[in-house]
C-alpha positions as a printed Julia matrix, in Angstrom:
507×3 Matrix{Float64}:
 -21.51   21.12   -9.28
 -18.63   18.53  -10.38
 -17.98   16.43   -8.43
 -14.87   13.68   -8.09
 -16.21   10.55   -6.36
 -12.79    9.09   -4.49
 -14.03    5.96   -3.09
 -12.18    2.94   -1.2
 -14.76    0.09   -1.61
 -13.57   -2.94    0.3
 -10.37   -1.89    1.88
 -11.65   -1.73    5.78
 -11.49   -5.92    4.81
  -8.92   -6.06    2.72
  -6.41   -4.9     5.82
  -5.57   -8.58    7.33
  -5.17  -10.16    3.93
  -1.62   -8.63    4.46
  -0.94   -9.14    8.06
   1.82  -10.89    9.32
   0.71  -14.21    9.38
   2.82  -16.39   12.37
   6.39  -18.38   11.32
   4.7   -21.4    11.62
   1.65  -20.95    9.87
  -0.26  -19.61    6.61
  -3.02  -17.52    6.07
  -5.47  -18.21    8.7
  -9.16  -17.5     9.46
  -9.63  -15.19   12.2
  -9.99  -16.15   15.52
 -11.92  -14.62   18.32
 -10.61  -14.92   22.32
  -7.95  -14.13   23.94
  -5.99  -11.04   26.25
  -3.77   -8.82   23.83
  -1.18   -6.34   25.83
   0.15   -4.03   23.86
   3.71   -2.13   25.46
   4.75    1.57   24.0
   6.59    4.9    25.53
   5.32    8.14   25.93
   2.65    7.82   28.7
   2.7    10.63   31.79
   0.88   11.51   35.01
  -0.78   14.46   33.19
  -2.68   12.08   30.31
  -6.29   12.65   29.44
  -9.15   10.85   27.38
  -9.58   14.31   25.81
  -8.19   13.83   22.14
  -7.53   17.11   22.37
  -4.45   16.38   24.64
  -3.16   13.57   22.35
   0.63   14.41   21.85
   2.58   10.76   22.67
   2.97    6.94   21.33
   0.77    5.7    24.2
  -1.88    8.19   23.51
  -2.45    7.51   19.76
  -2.19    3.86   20.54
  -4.77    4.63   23.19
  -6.71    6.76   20.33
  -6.85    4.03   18.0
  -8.04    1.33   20.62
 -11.03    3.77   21.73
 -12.12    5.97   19.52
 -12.65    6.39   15.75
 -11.41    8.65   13.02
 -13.52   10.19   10.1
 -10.28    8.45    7.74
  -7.64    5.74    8.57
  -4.33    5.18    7.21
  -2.9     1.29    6.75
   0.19   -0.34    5.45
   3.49    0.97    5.09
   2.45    3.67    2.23
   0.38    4.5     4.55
  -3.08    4.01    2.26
  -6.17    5.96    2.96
  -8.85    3.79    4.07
 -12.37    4.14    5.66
 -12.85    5.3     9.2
 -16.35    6.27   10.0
 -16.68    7.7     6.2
 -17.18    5.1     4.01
 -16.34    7.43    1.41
 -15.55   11.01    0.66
 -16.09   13.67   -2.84
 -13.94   16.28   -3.73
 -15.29   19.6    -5.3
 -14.32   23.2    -6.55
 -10.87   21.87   -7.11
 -10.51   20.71   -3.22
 -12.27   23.21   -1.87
 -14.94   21.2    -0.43
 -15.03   18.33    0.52
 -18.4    16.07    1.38
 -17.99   12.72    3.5
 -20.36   10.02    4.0
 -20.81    8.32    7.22
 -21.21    4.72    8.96
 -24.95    4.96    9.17
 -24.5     2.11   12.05
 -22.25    3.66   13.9
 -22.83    3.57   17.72
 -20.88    4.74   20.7
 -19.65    2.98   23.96
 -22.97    4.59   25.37
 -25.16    2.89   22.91
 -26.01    6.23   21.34
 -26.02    6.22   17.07
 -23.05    8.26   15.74
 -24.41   11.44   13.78
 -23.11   14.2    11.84
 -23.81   16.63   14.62
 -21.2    14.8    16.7
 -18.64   15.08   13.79
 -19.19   18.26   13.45
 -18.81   19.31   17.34
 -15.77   16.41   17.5
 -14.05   18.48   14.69
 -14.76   21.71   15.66
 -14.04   21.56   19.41
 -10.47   21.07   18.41
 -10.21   25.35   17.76
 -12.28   26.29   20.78
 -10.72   28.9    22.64
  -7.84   27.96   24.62
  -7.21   24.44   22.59
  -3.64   23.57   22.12
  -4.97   20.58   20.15
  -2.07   19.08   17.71
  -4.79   19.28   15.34
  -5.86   22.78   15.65
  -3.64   23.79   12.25
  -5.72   21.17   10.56
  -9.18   22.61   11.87
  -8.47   26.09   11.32
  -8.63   25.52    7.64
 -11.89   24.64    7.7
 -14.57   27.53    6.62
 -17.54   25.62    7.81
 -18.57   21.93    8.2
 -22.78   21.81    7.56
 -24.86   18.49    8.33
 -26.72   17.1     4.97
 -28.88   14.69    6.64
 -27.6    12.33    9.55
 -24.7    10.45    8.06
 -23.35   13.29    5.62
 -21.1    16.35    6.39
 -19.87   18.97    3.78
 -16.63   21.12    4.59
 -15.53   24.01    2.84
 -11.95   25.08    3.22
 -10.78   28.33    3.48
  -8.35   27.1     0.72
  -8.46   24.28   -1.59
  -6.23   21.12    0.03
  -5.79   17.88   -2.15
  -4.7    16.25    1.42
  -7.49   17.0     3.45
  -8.8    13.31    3.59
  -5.6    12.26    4.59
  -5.28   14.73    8.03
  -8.66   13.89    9.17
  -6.79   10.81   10.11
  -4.54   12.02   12.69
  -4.49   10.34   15.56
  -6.03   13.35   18.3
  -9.04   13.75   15.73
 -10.93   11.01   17.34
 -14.9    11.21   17.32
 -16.87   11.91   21.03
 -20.53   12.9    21.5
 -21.73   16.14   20.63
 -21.86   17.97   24.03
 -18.65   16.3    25.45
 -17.19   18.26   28.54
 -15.97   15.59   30.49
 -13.81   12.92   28.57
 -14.3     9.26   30.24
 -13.18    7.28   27.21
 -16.82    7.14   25.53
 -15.92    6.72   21.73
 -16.46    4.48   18.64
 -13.52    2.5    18.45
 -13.47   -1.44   18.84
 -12.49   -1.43   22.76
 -14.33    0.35   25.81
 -12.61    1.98   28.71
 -12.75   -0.24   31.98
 -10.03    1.35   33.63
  -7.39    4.2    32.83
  -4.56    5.01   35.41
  -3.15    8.13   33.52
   0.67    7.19   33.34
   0.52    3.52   33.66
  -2.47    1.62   32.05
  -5.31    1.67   29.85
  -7.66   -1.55   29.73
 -10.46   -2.16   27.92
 -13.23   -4.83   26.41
 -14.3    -5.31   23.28
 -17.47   -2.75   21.95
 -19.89   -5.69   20.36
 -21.66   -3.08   18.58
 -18.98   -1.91   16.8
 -19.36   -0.55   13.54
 -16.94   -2.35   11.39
 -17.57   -6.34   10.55
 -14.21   -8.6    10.53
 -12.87   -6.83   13.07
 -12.14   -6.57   17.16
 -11.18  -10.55   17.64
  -9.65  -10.19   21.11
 -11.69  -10.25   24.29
  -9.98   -6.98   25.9
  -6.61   -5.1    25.28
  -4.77   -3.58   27.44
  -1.94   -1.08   27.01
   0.56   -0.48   29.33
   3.14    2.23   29.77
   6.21    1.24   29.36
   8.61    4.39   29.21
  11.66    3.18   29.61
  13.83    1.34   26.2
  14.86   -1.56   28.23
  11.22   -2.25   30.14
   9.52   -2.84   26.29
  12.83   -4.99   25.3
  11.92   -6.81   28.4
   7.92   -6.71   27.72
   8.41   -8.87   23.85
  11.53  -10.7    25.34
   9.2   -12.43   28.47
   6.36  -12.39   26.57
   4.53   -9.86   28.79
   3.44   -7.96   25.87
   2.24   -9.4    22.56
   3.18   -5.89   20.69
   5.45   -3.81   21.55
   6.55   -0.34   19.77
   9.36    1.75   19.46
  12.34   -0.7    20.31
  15.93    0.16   20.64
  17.45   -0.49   16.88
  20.8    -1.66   19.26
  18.31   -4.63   20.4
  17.73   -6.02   17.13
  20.22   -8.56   16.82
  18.86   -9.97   20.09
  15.48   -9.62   19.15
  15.87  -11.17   15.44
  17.14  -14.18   17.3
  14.18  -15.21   19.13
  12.02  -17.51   17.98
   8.58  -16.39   19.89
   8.84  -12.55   17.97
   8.59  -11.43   14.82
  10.4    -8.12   14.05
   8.85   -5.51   12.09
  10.21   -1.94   11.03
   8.17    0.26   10.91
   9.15    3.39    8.41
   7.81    6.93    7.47
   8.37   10.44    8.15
   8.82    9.78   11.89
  11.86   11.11   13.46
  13.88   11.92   16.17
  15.89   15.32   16.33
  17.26   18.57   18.62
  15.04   21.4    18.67
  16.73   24.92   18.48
  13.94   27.53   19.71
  14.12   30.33   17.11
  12.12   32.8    19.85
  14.86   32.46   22.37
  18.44   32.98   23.18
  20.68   31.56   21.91
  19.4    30.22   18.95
  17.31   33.24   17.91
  20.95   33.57   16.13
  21.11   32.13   12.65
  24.98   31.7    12.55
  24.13   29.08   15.74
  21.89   27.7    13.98
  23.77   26.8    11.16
  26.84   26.43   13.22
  25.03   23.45   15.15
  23.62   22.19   11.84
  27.16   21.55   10.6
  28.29   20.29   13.67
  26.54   16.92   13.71
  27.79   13.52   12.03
  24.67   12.6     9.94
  26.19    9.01    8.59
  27.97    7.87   11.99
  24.87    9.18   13.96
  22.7     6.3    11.27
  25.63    3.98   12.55
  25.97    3.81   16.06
  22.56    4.88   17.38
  20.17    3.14   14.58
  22.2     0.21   14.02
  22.23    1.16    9.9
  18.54    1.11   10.13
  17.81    4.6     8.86
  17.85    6.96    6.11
  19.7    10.24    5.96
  18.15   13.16    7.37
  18.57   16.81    6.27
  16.36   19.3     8.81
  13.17   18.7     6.74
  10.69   16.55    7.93
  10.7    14.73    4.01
  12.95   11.25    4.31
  14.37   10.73    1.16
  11.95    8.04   -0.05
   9.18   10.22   -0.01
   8.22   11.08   -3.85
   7.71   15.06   -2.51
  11.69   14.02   -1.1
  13.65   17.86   -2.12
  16.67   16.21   -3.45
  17.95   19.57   -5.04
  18.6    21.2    -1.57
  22.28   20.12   -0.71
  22.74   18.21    1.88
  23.81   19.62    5.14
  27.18   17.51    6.2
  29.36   17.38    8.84
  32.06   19.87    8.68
  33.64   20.86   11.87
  36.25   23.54   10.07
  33.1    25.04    8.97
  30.93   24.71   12.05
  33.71   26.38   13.82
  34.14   29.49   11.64
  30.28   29.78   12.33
  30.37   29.27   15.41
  32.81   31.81   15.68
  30.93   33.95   13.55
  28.3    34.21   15.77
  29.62   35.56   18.6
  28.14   33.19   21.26
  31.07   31.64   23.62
  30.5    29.16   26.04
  29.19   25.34   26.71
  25.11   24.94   25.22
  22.93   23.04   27.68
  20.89   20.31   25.36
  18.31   18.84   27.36
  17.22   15.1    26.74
  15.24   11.98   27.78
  14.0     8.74   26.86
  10.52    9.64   26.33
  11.91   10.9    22.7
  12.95    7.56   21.94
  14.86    4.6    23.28
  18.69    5.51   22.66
  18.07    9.58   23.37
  20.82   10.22   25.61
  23.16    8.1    23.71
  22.55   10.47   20.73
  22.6    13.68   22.45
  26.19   12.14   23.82
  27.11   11.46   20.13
  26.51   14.76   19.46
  28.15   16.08   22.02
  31.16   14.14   21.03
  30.8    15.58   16.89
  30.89   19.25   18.27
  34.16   18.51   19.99
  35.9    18.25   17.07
  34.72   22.07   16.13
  35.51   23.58   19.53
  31.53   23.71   20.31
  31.09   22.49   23.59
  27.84   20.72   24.42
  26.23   20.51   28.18
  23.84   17.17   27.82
  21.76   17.39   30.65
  19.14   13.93   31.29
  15.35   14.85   32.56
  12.94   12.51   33.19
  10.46   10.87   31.22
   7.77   11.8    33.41
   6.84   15.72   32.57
   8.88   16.15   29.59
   6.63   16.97   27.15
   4.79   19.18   29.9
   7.87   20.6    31.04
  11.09   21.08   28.41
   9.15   19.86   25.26
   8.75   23.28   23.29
  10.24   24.9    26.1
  13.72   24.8    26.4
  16.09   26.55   24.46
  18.0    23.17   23.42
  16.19   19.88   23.76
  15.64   16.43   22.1
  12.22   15.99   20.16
  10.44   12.89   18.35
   7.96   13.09   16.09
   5.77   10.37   14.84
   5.24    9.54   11.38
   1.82   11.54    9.51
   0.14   10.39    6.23
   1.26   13.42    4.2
   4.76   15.44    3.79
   1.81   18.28    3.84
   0.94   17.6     7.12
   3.72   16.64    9.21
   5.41   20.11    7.76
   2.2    21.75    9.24
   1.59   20.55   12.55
   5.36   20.88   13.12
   6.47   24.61   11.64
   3.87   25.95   10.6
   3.01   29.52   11.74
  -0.63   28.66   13.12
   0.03   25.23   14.85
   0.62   25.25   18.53
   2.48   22.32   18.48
   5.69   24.17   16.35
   8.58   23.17   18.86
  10.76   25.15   17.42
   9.3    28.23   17.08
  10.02   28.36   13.54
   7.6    31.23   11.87
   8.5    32.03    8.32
   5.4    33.78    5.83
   7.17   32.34    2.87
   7.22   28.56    3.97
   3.55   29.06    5.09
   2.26   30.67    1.82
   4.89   27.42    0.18
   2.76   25.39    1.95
  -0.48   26.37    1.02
   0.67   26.06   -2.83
   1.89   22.43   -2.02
  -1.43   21.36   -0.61
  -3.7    23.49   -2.97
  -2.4    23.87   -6.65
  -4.6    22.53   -9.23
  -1.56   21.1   -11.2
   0.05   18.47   -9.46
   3.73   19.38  -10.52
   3.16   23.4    -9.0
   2.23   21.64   -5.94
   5.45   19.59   -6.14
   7.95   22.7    -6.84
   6.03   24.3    -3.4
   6.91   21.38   -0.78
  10.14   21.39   -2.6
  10.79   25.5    -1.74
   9.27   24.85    1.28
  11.9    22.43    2.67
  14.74   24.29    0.95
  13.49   27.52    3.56
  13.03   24.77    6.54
  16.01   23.58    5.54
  18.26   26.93    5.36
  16.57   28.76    8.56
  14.6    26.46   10.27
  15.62   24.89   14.29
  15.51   21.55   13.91
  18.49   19.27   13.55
  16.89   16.12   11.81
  19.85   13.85   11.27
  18.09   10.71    9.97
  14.71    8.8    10.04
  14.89    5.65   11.46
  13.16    2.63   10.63
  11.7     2.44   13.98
  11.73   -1.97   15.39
   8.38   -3.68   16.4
   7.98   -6.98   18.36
   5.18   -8.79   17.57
   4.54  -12.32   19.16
   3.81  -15.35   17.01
   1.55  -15.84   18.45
  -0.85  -13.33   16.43
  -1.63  -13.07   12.98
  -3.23  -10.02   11.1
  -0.72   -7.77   12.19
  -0.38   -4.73    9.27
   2.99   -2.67    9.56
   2.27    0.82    9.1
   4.26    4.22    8.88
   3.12    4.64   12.35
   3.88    2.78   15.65
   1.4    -0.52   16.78
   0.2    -1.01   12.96
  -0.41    2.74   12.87
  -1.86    2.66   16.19
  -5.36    0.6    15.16
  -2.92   -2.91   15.25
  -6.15   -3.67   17.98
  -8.7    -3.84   16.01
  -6.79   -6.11   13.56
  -5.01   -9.0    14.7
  -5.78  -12.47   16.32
  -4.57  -15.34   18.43
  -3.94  -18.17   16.18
């Protein structure tokens, strides 16, 4: 058996040679001490330690902080780097796939980190009755066997040049084999102290923890701070010392004072309006399309991110991303057109769309903005403003019309999967087309490299033609980061994608 050795020697150190080193100062030697508070959205009531239930900012934050993934992803490309495998081999043209393990790897508990509790970590994710975000990932898997202590070997059900790079999302975090009740026990740098689901997670810092160079604060802690204005606040007093997720109309604000630094923070995150295909009214294409065309792509970039976005066109691809479809025409606003649909397709009367600032700082501003763009073609749009608290539980997925945010993953593979694929029970739009699944597989399995190309380009072309989501740009989502850390690394996804913990200093 061939096999290709893919290994990243050095880059778990390499990550702070980049960080953002303060205004006033150049590259420094770490420092340990210190309190970090970290401020992001998306925490509710209904939040658990089980990774299984990680679906929200504050939870991957809260995933990165406390537990460890097999892979991590760093920078703004969003490199692969170690995670508890050092390294990983491909075989029988990405069919299998062997990774090697942090043979000192320990959890909170004190007990060594072995295969066995990879494999149960991995696997619990497609236990009957998980809605795990990464049960589409999982399900690929054939069968993950133990060679040795520190050594796993999964087979795929189909070959998948991208594996390495899902085993990084964020709800794939590693627990003991045998967990039934999730307290927080992990491998990450921190250790639960105290977690009010909701409102607060703080922790200490793990002194066993596997990786050297890293952890330099005492404890973090990481607050909820739902609303747009309470994290503009948090960076602004100084009662956080990161912050993610900012309003893009605070930036001129923000740029101007001289205790932050503001970073962007870009990728295949997005916000968007989720038409459920399985429901009235939008289990009518002409709608669909009708709605699609009804939406002012370049003014929506404009007044709601401030410029600081790139067009959208109902694929989750921005179009910077090499697999980036750029012979699918772009859907623009036409409101002659959107009303002729419209027309077309027989539905009469306002359309509820249901919104709230958990999806993202200026949320009901958009869905007003569009509201105001469907005017002009005699659509007439109900926005309707639920709370933070219970969305995702509540209208998420549910509604028939709704606002939706999706934050950024390593691969154009597998943001397309969790989000429409057939088998993933996070699809929230309902969206269940045979040929953009078997697309799919092509894209992430082809030997040659250019066949997998042509797939994720068919494969957004059918997303972009029949598919429920309105995806009218992806922003290029603000961070405040006090100067008073260094080491901070800018990723694709929010709080240096989510591990910014583990990394950064008080200089």
């Amino acid at each position: 058996m061939k096999f290709k050795r893919r290994t990243f020697l050095g880059a778990v150190g390499a990550a702070t040679a980049i960080g953002l080193a303060p205004r006033t100062s150049f590259a420094q030697v770490p420092k340990s001490g210190g309190d970090l508070v970290v401020a992001i959205n998306g925490a509710s009531t209904g939040d658990s330690l089980d990774p299984r239930t990680f679906n929200s900012p504050f939870m991957a934050v809260l995933g990165g902080t406390i537990y460890s993934t097999l892979v991590e992803t760093t920078g703004p490309r969003a490199e692969l780097q170690p995670g508890l495998a050092l390294d990983w081999e491909e075989a029988q043209d990405g069919l299998v796939w062997t990774f090697n393990l942090a043979p000192n790897a320990k959890f909170h508990n004190g007990k060594p980190v072995t295969s066995a509790d990879v494999i149960y970590s991995l696997m619990y994710h497609v236990a009957e009755g998980s809605r795990s975000t990464s049960r589409a990932i999982i399900k690929a898997v054939d069968k993950v066997e133990a060679d040795g202590d520190h050594r796993i070997v999964v087979t795929l059900k189909a070959p998948n040049f991208y594996f390495p790079a899902s085993l990084s999302n964020f709800s794939l975090g590693i627990v003991p084999e045998g967990t039934t009740e999730f307290t927080g026990i992990g491998s990450g740098p921190y250790r639960v102290t105290n977690f009010v689901p909701g409102e607060i997670l703080e922790t200490e810092r793990f002194d066993d923890y596997f990786k050297t160079g890293k952890a330099h604060v005492n404890t973090v802690t990481i607050l909820a701070a739902n609303d747009p204005s309470a994290r503009i606040s948090a960076i602004q007093s100084g009662q956080a010392h990161i912050v993610g997720n900012l309003d893009a109309r605070a930036v001129p604000l923000l740029q101007a004072l001289p205790t932050v630094n503001l970073q962007f923070q870009s990728g295949t995150g997005f916000g968007g309006f989720n038409m459920m295909l399985d429901r009235a009214p939008f289990d009518n294409a002409l709608l669909r399309q009708a709605m699609k065309h009804a939406i002012d792509r370049e003014d929506f970039i404009q007044r709601i991110y401030g410029g600081h976005a790139r067009l959208g066109n109902d694929t989750p691809v921005p179009p910077d991303a090499v697999e980036y479809a750029a012979d699918v025409v772009q859907i623009a606003y036409d409101p002659d057109r959107a009303r002729d649909l419209f027309k077309q397709s027989g539905h009469s009367g306002p359309i509820v769309l249901q919104t709230s600032s958990a999806t993202g700082a200026a949320a009901v501003d958009a869905a007003t903005l569009f509201k105001e763009h469907a005017s002009r073609a005699g659509i007439e749009i109900e926005v309707k403003r639920e709370p933070a608290d219970g969305y995702w539980g509540n209208i998420w997925a549910q509604s028939p019309f709704h606002a939706t945010v999706w934050g950024a993953r390593p691969t154009v593979d597998l943001i397309m999967t969790l989000a429409y694929s057939s088998s993933s029970p996070v699809n929230d739009t309902a969206f269940k087309d045979p040929d953009f699944d078997a697309a799919l597989q092509v894209a992430r399995g082809a030997p040659d490299a250019e066949e997998r190309l042509q797939a994720s380009h068919l494969a957004q072309r059918i997303l972009n033609e029949n598919g429920g989501a309105i995806i009218p740009a992806f922003q290029n989502t603000p961070e405040g980061v006090s100067t008073q850390l260094a080491g901070y690394v800018t990723g694709t996804q929010a709080v240096g994608s989510f591990r910014a913990a583990e990394n950064v200093w008080f200089v």
